[in-house]
N, C-alpha and C positions, 0 to 999 in steps of 0.2 A: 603401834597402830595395826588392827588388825585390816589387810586387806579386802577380805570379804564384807566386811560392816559398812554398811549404806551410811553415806555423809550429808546433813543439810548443803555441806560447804559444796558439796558436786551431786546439786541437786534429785540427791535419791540416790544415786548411783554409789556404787562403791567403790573404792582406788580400783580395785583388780577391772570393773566394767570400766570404769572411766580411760584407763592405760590402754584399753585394747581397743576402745569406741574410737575415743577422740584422740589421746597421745601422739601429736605428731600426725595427725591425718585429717579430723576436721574440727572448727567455733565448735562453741559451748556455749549458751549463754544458760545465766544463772541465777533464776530470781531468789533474792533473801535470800543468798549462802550465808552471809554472818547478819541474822536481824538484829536491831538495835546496836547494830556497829557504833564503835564512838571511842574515836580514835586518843590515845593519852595525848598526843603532840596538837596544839589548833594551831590556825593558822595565825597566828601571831606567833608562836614559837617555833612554826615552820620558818617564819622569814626572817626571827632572829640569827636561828640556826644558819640561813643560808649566808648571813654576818660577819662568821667564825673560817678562818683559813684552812684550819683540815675538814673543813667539808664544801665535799666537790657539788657544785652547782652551776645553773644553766637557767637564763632567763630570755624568754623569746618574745616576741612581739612584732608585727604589722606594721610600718611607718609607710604613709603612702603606697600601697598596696604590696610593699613589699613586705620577706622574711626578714628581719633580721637578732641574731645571736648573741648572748655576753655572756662570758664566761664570769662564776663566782671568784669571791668573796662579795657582799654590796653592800655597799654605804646606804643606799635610798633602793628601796623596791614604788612598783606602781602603789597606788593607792586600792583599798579595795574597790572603790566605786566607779576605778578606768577600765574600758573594756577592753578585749581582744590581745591579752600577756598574759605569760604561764611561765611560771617558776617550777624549776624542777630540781629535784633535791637526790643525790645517791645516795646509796647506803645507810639508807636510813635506819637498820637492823643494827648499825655500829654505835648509833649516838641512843639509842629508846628502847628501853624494855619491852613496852608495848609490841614496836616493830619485830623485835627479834622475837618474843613468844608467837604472832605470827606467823610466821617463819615455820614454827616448827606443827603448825596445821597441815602444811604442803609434805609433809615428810615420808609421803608412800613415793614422794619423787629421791631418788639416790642424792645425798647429800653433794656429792660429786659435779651433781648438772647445776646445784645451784648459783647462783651471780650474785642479787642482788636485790633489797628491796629499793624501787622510785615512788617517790612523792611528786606528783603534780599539783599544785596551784595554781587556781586560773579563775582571771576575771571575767565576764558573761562574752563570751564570744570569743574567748581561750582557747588555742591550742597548738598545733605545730607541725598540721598543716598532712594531708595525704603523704602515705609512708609506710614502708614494710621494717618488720625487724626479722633478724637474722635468729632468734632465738625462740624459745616458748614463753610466754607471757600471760598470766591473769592478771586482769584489768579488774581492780574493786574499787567501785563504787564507794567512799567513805561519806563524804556529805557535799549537798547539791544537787542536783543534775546533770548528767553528759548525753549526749547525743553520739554516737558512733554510727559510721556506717563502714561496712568491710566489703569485701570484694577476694575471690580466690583468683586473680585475673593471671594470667603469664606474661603479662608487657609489666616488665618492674622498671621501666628507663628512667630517667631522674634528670629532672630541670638542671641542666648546668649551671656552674656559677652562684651556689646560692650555698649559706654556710649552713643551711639544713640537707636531708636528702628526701625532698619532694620527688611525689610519683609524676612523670609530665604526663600522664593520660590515665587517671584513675576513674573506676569505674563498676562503681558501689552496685554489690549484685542484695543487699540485704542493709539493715536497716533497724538498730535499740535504740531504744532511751533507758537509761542505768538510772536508779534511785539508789538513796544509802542504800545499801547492805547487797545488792547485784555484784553480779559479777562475769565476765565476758572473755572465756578462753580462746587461745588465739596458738594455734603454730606458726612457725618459720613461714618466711615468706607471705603470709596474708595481709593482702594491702588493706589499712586502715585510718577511718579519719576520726578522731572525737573532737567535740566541740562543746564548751560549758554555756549550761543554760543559766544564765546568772552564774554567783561566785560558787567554786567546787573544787573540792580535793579528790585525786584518784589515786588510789597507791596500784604499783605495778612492780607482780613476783614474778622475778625474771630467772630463768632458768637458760644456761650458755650452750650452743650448741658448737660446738669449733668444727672448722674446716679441717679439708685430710692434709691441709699444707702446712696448718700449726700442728697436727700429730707428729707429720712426719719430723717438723722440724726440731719438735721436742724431744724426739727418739733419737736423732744423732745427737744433739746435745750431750743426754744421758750417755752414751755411750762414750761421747770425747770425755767424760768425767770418769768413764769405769774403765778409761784407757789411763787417762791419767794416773789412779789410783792405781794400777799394776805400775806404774813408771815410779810411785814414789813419792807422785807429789802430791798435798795436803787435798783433799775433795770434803764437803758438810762441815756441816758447823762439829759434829764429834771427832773429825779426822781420822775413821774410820772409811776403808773402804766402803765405793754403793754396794756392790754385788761383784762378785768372783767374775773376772773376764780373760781374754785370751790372754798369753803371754805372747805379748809382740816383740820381745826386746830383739830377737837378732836381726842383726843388720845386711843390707843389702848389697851383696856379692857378686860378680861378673869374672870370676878366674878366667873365661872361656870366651870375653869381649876379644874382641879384634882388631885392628888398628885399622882407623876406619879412614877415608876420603871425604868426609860427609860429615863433621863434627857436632854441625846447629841442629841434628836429628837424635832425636828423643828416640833411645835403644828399647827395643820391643822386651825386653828382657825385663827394665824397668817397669815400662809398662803393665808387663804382667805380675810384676811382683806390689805393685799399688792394688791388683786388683786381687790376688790373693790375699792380701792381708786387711782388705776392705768385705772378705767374704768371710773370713774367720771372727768379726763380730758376732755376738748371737745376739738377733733381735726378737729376744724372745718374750713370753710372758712376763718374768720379774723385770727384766727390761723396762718393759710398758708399765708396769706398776708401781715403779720406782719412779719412773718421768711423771704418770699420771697423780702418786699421790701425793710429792712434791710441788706439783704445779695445781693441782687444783685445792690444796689444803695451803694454800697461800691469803694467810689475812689481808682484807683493805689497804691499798698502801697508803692510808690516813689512820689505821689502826693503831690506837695507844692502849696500852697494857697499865695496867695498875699494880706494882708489886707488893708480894704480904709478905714480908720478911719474917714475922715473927711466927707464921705457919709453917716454916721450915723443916723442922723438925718431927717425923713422922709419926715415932714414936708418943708424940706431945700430943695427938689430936683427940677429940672425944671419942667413943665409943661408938655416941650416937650421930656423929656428924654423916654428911653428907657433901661429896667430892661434886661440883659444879661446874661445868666447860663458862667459862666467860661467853657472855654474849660473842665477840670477837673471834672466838677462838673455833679453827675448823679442823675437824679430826676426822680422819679417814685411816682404813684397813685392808689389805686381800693379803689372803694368805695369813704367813708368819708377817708380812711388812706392818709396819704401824708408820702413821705418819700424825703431825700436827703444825700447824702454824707454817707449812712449806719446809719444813722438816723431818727427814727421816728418824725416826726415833731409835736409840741403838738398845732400844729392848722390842722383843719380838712380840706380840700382839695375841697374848694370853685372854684368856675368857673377861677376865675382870676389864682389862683396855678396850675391850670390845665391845660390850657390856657400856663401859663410859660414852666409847663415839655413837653406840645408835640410839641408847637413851638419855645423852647428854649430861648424866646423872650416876652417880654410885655410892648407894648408903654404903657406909662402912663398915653398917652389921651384916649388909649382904652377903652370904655365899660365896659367891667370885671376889668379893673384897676382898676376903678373910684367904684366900687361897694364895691371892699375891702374891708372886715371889718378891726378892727384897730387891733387885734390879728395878724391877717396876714401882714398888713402895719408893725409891729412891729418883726416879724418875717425876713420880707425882709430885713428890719432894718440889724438885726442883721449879717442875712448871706451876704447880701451886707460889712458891717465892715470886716466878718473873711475873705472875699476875693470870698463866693462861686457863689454869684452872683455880675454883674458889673452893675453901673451906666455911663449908654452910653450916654453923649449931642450929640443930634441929631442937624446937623449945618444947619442952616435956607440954604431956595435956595438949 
């Protein structure tokens, strides 16, 4: 995707204006980003789906003026023709092709930030109720009408006691009505309410913004794993060290303690020796890119793989075929690191796996195909078999 090239999808604009205008700083609304939208999933196979036990859903609705929540799987959804309930549906990139070719519209955004796509459903006077999210989100319009009003307000407080998180004092500075094919960008923190005019679906690409308390959190993890791995013991699924770390092994010494009066007191000497050897971590770039592409190249945890066993064999494949990332399957790279499915890969991340993660795709008459080393030919191997990548025969003509 080139970022200079104007998009209907961000109305005229180009990723590169779009990133610097709006990204994380103000709405976007968007008429006819995708006209004649028409989504493959309707709403009847949206509320079969929400049916099926690995898929996570959420159905809300109004009873005497209150919220209230149920979590999926459901035996019985509303009817279409009750008002004020919304069905909502995750990951819907995981179960529909549709959804996940979607998906890969938004792709001047780093595959990295991506989350998830939601499906709403909702009967005329549907929704759930005034509310910010934590994330970036576009709101599409698939079919129906919604109403939204947004507000940049700084009072984010929330109605205690309710199993939604309502704003207790919202306070709408603006004002859409979304038709098919709109669309209504949104950053972090903008308080928003939609509300369906009659029956409508809204699909919402949500893009995850993390706090600095899950970085940091992630960052010592990684590190108690590249301690580990100096000690010896099993880390990844290869059992392969993550990355070269300090040698901690020697142990901690006091020839020169003294015989003390005062035993329940914690000797400075220790003390300082916790804190020397909490500073000989490095929390460096590979560091962070080892936590980040393990943690963010982690499949849906409802994610089921399809294995092709009989594509095993590398040597066997066509000429003409073409290497496919499954819908499912999330591949991320810096550096030498490669990562896929919340796994470090123990081949380093050549032109051709690079090539695979940004355009999802690798004829194998390509260039960088052909250049592959046999680590990585042998790699494909493998994740071709567990199902994370497909072998496509590309049909002559």
């Amino acid at each position: 995707m080139n970022p200079t090239t104007a998009l209907p999808l961000l109305g005229g604009l180009s990723p590169e204006q779009f990133m610097r205008r709006h990204w994380q700083r103000k709405p976007l609304l968007i008429r006819q980003a995708i006209p004649g939208i028409r989504p493959a999933l309707s709403v009847a196979a949206l509320r079969k789906l929400a049916r099926r036990d690995e898929v996570e859903s959420r159905l809300i609705w109004r009873e005497s003026g209150q919220w209230q929540m149920e979590p999926g799987p459901f035996a019985r959804l509303p009817k279409a023709g009750e008002r004020e309930w919304t069905l909502l549906v995750q990951g819907l990139e995981q179960h529909d092709d549709w959804a996940a070719a979607l998906m890969q519209q938004f792709r001047f955004i780093p595959d990295a930030r991506f989350d998830d796509i939601m499906v709403s459903v909702a009967g005329d006077g549907g929704g759930v109720g005034p509310h910010f999210d934590s994330y970036d989100v576009f709101l599409l319009q698939a079919a129906g009408r919604r109403r939204w009003r947004i507000s940049q307000q700084r009072d984010l407080s929330l109605v205690p006691g309710l199993p939604l998180k309502i704003l207790r004092n919202f306070q709408p500075e603006a004002e859409y009505l979304l038709e098919p094919g709109d669309m209504l960008y949104l950053p972090p923190h903008v308080a928003h309410d939609g509300v369906a005019e009659g029956s409508c679906m809204t699909i919402s690409v949500g893009f995850r913004s993390p706090d600095r308390a899950t970085l940091a959190r992630g960052m010592l993890e990684a590190a108690a794993e590249q301690l580990a791995a100096r000690s010896g013991m099993p880390t990844g699924p290869y059992g392969d060290p993550p990355l070269p770390g300090p040698d901690l092994s020697a142990r901690y010494r006091d020839p020169g303690q003294q015989a003390t009066d005062t035993p329940g007191l914690i000797p400075d000497g220790l003390v300082e020796a916790a804190q020397s050897a909490a500073q000989a971590v490095r929390f460096d770039a590979a560091l962070a890119a080892r936590f980040l592409g393990c943690w963010l190249s982690e499949p849906h945890p409802n994610a089921v793989f399809c294995a092709d066993e009989d594509a095993a064999d590398p040597s066997q494949w066509p000429a003409g075929a073409t290497l496919v990332l499954d819908r499912r399957t999330r591949m991320l790279y810096r550096a030498r690191q490669l990562f896929i499915n919340g796994e470090c890969a123990p081949v380093t991340a050549e032109a051709g796996l690079r090539r695979l993660a940004d355009r999802r795709m690798l004829a194998l008459e390509d260039a960088a195909a052909r250049r592959l080393s046999q680590a990585a030919r042998l790699c494909l191997a493998d994740w071709v078999q567990a199902g994370w990548v497909r072998l496509q025969h590309n049909r002559p003509g």
